[in-house]
C-alpha positions as CSV (number, residue, x, y, z in Angstrom):
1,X,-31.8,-16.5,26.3
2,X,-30.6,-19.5,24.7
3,X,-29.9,-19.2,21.7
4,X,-28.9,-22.9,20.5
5,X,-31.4,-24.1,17.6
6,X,-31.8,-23.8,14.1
7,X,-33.5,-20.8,12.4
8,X,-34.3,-19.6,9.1
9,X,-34.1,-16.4,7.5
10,X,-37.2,-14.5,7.3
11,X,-35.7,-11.0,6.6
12,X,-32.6,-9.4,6.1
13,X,-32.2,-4.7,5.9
14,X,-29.1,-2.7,4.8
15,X,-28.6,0.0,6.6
16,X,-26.6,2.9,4.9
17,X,-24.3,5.4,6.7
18,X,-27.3,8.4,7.1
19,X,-29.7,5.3,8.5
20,X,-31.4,4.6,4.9
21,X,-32.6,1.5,5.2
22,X,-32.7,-0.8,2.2
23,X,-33.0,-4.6,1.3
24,X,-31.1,-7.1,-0.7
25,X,-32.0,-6.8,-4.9
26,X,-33.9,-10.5,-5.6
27,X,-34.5,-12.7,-3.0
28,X,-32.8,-14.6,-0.5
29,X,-32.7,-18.2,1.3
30,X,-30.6,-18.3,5.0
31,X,-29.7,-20.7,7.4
32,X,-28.2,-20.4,10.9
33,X,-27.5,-22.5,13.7
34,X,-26.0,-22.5,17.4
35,X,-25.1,-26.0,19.0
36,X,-24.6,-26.5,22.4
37,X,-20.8,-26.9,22.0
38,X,-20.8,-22.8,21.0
39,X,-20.1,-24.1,16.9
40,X,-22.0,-21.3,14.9
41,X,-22.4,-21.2,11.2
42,X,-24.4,-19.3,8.8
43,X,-25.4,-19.6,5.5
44,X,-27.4,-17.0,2.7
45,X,-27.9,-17.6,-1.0
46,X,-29.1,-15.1,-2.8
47,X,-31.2,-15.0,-5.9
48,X,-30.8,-12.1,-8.4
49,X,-33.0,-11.2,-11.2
50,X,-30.0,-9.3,-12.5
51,X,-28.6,-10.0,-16.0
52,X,-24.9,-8.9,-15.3
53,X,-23.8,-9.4,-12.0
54,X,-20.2,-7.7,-11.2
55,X,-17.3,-9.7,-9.8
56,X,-18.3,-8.6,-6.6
57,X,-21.9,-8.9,-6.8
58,X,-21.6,-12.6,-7.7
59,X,-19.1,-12.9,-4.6
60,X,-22.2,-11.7,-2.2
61,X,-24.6,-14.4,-3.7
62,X,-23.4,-17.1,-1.7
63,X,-22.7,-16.2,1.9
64,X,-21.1,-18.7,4.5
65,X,-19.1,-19.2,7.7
66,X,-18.5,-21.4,10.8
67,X,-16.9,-20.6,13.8
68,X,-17.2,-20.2,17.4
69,X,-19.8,-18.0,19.3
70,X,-19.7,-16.4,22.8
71,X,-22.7,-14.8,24.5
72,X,-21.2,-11.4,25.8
73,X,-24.7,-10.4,27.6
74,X,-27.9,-10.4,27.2
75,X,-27.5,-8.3,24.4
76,X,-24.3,-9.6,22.2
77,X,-22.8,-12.2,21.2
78,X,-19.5,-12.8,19.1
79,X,-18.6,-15.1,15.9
80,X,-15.2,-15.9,15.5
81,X,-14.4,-17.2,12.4
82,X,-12.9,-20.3,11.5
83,X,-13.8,-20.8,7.7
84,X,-16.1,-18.8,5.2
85,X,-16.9,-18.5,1.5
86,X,-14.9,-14.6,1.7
87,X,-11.3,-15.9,3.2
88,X,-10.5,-12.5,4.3
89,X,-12.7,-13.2,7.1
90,X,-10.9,-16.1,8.6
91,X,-9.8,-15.2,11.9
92,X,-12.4,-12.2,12.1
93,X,-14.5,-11.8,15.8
94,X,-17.7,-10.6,14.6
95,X,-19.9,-8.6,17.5
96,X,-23.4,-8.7,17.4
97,X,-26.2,-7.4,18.9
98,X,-29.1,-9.3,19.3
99,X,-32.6,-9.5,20.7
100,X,-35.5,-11.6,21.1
101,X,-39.1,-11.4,20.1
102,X,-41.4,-14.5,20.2
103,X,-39.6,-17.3,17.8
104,X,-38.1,-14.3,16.1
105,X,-34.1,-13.5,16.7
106,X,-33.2,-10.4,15.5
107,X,-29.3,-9.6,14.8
108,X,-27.3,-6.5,14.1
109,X,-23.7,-5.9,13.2
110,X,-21.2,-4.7,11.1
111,X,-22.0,-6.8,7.2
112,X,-19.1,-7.1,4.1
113,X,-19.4,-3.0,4.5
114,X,-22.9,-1.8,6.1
115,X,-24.8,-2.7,9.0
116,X,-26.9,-5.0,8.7
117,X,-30.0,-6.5,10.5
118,X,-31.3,-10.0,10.1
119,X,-34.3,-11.6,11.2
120,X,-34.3,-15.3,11.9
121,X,-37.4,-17.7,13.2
122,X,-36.4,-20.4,15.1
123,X,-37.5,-24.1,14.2
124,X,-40.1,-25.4,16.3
């Protein structure tokens, strides 16, 4: 699978530590791209109908990083992280597992503290 392109978020779950899935609170706009040079960045903004957002709530509204990707199979790929919106991340080699169905990429991994899953649709 190739996975260069651009997608868009279409869906994104929280999955808790007993497999309680859950989504986001409000809504949420994402962007992701692969280029042919393995460069990789993602972006997430999120909208809250939330009055009073904690300090660490408002940190999660606006999600970013770029990097570097590696394809480790069929199945994962890595994002190594070069600069992001949480600086703590900088350096971080994300795994991911992925799949494809249709224009539809599915990825898994490790989020800021859960597992997440997003779904992305590919632009034609």
């Amino acid at each position: 699978m190739d996975l260069v392109g651009k997608y868009k978020l279409v869906d994104y779950s929280i999955i808790n530590e007993n497999g309680k899935v859950s989504k986001w609170e409000g809504t949420q706009e994402g962007e992701l791209e692969y280029t042919k040079d393995f460069g990789v960045s993602v972006k997430i903004v999120r909208k809250s109908t939330k009055a009073n957002l904690s300090e660490v709530e408002k940190k999660k509204m606006n999600l970013w990083y770029e990097g570097v990707y590696e394809v480790i199979s069929s199945q994962q790929v890595s994002h190594t992280i070069s600069s992001a919106s949480d600086y703590n991340r900088i350096g971080e080699k994300l795994i991911r597992n992925y799949f494809v169905e249709s224009n539809l990429l599915v990825i898994s991994g490790k989020g800021l503290s859960l597992q997440v899953e997003l779904i992305w649709e590919k632009n034609a």
